[in-house]
LOKE-639418 format. One record per residue (C-alpha): residue in three letters; chain; x, y, z. Coordinates in Angstrom, 3 decimals. Layout:
<rs>
{ALA; A; {X; Y; Z}},
...
</rs>
This chain:
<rs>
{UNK; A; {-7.468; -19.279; -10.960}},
{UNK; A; {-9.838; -17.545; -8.428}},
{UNK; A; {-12.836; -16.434; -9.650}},
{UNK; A; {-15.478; -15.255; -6.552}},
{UNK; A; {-18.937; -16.391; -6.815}},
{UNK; A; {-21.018; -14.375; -3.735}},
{UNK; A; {-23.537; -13.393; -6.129}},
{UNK; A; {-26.917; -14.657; -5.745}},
{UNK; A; {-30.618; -14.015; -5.653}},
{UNK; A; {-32.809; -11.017; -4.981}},
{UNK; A; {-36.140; -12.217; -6.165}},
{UNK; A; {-35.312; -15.750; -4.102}},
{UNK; A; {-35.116; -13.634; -0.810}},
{UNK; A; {-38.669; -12.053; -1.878}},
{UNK; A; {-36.949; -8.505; -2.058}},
{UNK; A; {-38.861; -5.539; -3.797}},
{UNK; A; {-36.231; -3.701; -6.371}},
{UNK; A; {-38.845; -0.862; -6.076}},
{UNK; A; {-36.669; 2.578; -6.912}},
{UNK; A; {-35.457; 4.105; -4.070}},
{UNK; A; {-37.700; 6.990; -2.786}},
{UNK; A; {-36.633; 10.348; -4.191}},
{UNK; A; {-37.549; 12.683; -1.009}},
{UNK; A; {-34.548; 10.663; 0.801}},
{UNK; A; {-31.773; 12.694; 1.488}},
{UNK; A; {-28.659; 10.679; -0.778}},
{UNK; A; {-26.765; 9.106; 2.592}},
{UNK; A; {-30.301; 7.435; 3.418}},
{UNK; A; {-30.249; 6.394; -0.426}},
{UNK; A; {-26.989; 5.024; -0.014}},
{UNK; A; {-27.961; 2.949; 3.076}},
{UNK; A; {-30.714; 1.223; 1.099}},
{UNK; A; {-28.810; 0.828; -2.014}},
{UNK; A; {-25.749; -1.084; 0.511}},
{UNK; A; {-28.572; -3.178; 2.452}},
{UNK; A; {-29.922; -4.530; -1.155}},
{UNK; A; {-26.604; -5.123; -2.462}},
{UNK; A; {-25.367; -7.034; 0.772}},
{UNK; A; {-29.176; -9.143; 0.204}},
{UNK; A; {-28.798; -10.097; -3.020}},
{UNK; A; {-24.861; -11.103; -2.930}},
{UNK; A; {-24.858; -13.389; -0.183}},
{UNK; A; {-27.776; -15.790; -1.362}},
{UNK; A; {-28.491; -18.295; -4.446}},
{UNK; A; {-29.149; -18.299; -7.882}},
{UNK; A; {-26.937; -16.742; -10.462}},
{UNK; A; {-29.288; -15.709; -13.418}},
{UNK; A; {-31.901; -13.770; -10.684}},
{UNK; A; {-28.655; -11.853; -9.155}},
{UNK; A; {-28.269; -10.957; -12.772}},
{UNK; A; {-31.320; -9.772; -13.202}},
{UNK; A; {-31.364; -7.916; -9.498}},
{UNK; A; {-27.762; -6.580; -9.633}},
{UNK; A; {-28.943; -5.125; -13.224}},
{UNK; A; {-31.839; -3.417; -11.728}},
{UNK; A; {-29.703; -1.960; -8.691}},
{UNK; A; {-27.075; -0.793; -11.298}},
{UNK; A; {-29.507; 1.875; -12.892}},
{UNK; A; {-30.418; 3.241; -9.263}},
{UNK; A; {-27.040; 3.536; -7.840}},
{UNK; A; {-26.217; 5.338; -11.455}},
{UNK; A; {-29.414; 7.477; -11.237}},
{UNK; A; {-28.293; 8.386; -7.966}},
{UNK; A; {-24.670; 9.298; -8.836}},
{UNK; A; {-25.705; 11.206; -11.232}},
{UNK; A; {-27.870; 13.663; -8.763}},
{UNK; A; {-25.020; 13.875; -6.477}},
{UNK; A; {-22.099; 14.069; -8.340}},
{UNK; A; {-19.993; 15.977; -5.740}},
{UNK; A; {-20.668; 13.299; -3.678}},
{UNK; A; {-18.225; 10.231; -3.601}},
{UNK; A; {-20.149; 7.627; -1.731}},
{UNK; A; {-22.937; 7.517; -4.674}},
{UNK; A; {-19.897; 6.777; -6.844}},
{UNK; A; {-18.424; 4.589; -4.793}},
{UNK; A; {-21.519; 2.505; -4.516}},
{UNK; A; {-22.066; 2.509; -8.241}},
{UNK; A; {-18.858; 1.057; -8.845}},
{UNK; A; {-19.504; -1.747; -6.207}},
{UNK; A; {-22.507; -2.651; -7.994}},
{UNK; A; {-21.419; -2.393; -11.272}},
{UNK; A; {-18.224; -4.570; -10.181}},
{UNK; A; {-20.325; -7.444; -9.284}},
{UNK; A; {-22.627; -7.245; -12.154}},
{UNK; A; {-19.671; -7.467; -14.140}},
{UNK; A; {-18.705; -10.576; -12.296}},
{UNK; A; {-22.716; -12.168; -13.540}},
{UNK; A; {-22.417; -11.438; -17.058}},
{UNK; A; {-20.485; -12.687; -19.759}},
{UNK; A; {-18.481; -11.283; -23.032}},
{UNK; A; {-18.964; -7.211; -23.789}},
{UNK; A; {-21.573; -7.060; -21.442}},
{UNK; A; {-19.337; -7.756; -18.457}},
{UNK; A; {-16.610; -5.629; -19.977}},
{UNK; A; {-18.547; -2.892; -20.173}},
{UNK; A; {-19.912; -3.624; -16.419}},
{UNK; A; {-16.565; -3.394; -15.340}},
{UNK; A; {-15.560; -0.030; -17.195}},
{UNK; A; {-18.178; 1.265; -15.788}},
{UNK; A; {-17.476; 0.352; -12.095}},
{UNK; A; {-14.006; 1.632; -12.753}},
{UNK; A; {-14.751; 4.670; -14.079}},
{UNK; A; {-17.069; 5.454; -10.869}},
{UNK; A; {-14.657; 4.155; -8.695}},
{UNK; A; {-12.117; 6.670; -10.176}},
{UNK; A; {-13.924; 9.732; -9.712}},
{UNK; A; {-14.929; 8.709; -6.128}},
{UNK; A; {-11.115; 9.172; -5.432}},
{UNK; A; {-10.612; 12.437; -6.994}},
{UNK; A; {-13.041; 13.491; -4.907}},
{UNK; A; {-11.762; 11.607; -1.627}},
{UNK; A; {-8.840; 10.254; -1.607}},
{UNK; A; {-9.220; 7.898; 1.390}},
{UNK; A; {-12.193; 6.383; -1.477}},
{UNK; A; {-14.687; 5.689; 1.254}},
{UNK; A; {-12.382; 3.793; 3.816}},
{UNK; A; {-10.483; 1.601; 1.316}},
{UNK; A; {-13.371; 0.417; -0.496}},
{UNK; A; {-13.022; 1.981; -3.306}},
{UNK; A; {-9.336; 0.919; -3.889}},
{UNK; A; {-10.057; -2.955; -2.836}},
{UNK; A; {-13.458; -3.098; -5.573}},
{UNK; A; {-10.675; -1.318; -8.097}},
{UNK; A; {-7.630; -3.875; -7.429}},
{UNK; A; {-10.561; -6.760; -7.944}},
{UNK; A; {-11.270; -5.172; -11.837}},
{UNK; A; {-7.929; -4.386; -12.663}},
{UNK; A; {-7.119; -7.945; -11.576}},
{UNK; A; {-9.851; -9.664; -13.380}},
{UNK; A; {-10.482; -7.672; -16.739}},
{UNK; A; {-9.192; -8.766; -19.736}},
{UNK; A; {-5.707; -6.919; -20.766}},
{UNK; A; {-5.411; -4.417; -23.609}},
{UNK; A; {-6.505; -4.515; -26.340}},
{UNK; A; {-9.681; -5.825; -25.467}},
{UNK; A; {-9.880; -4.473; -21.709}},
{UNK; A; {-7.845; -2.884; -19.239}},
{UNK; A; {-6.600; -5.129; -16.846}},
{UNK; A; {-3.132; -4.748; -15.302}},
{UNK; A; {-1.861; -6.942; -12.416}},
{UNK; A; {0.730; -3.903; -11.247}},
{UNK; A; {-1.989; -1.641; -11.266}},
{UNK; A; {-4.205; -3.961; -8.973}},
{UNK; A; {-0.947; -4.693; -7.008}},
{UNK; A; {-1.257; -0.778; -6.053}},
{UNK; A; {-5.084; -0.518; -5.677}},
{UNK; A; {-4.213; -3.311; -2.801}},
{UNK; A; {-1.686; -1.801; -1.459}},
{UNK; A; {-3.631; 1.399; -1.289}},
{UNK; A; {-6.539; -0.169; 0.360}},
{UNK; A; {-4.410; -1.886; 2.659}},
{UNK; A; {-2.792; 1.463; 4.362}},
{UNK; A; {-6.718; 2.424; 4.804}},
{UNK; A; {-7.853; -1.048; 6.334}},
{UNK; A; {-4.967; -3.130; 7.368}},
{UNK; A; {-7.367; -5.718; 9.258}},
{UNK; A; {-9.940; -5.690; 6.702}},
{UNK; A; {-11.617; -9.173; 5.840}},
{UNK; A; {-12.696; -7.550; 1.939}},
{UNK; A; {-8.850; -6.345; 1.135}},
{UNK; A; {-6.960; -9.264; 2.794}},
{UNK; A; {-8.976; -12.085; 0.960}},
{UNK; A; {-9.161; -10.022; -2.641}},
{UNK; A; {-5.339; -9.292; -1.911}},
{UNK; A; {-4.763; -13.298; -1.181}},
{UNK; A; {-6.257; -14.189; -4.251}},
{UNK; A; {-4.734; -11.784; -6.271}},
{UNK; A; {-1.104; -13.260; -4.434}},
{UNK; A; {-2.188; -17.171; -5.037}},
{UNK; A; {-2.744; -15.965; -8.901}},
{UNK; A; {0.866; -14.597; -8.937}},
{UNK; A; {2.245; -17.530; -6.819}},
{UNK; A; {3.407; -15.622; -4.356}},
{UNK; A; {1.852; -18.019; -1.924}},
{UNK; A; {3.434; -17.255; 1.518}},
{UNK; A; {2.541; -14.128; 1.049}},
{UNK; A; {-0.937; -14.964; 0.018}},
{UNK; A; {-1.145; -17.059; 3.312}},
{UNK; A; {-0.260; -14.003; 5.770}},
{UNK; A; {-3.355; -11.925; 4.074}},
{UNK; A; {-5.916; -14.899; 3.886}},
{UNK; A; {-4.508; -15.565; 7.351}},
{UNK; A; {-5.416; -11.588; 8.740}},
{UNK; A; {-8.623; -12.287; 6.079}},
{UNK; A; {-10.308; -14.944; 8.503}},
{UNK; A; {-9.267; -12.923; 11.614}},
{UNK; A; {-10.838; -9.322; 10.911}},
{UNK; A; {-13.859; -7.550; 11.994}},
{UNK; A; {-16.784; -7.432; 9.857}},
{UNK; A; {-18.082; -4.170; 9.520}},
{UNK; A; {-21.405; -3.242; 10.936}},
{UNK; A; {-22.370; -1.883; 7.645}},
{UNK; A; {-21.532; -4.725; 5.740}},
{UNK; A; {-22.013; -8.107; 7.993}},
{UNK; A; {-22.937; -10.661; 5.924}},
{UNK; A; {-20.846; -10.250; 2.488}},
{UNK; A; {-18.019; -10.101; 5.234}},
{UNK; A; {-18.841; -13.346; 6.746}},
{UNK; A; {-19.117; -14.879; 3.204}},
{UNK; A; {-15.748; -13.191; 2.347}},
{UNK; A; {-14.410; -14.749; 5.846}},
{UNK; A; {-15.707; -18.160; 5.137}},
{UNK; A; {-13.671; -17.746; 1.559}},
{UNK; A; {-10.772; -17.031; 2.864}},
{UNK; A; {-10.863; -19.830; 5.534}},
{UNK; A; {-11.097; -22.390; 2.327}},
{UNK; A; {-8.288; -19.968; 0.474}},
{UNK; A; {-6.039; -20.897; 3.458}},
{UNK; A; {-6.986; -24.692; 3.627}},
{UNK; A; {-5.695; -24.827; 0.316}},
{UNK; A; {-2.735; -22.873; 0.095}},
</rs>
């Protein structure tokens, strides 16, 4: 079973986790918040992304919470969340996870499109990898449809093709998990988000070698 591993160091990279400055308005917030995230998620060592992806978590919460009209602070709360989730272990990643969901969730009610499909494609990735009830709420048909979701958004993108291919190889529907690691290693990365789309890229190229 698939289990991504992007996560990686902050502290390595020599990053300051300073809190973002209040007199910036919440999209400049945002920015910063996505530019740390992308840092720390795309280098080495496990137990500092912990410790990073931990500190990041309270900001992008802080900041949700001042702008919660707003769906991008949710969105990006979720995100992080999501892959602190995927660096901690037992309750504490559960309750990561619920957390990122429950974001994520609002961020749609308030636009429905969930921030170009990246809402849907972080919420397909929890409701694929959380425990099922009782303990958690994981669901495989529910992830099926956060997929699908994301995939009417973004059709080429690398983040919902390569998520989506794992989730298929899991199921073993593996032709169709071919055709989306396939459109995985040939889509754009986005500008905002180069380098955890290169590592998702380089992913799917060894999800396709072995499928």
């Amino acid at each position: 079973m698939i289990r991504r591993r992007l996560l990686a160091t902050a502290l390595g990279l020599g990053l300051t986790l300073a809190p973002l400055g209040s007199a910036l308005a919440w999209e400049a917030q945002v920015d910063a918040l996505t530019q740390r995230w992308e840092q720390i998620t795309t280098g080495a060592a496990d137990g500092d992304a912990r410790r990073a992806l931990d500190a990041l978590a309270d900001e992008a919460e802080a900041l949700a919470a001042a702008h919660p009209d707003e769906a991008m602070p949710l969105i990006w709360h979720g995100i992080i969340e999501a892959s602190h989730a995927r660096e901690r272990s037992g309750l504490g990643a559960l309750s990561s996870a619920r957390s990122a969901r429950d974001s994520l969730e609002q961020a749609i009610e308030l636009d429905p499109e969930g921030g170009n499909g990246s809402a849907y494609v972080t919420l397909g990735a929890l409701y694929d990898r959380a425990p099922g009830r009782p303990i958690g709420f994981g669901n495989s048909d529910t992830a099926e449809r956060m997929f699908q979701r994301a995939l009417e958004i973004r059709p080429d993108g690398i983040d919902v093709n390569f998520y989506y291919a794992a989730f298929l190889e899991e199921e073993g529907r593996l032709d169709e998990a071919r055709e989306h690691a396939s459109r995985a290693v040939e889509g754009e990365a986005r500008a905002s988000r180069p380098a955890s789309d290169e590592a998702l890229r380089e992913q799917a190229r060894a999800l396709l070698a072995r499928l």
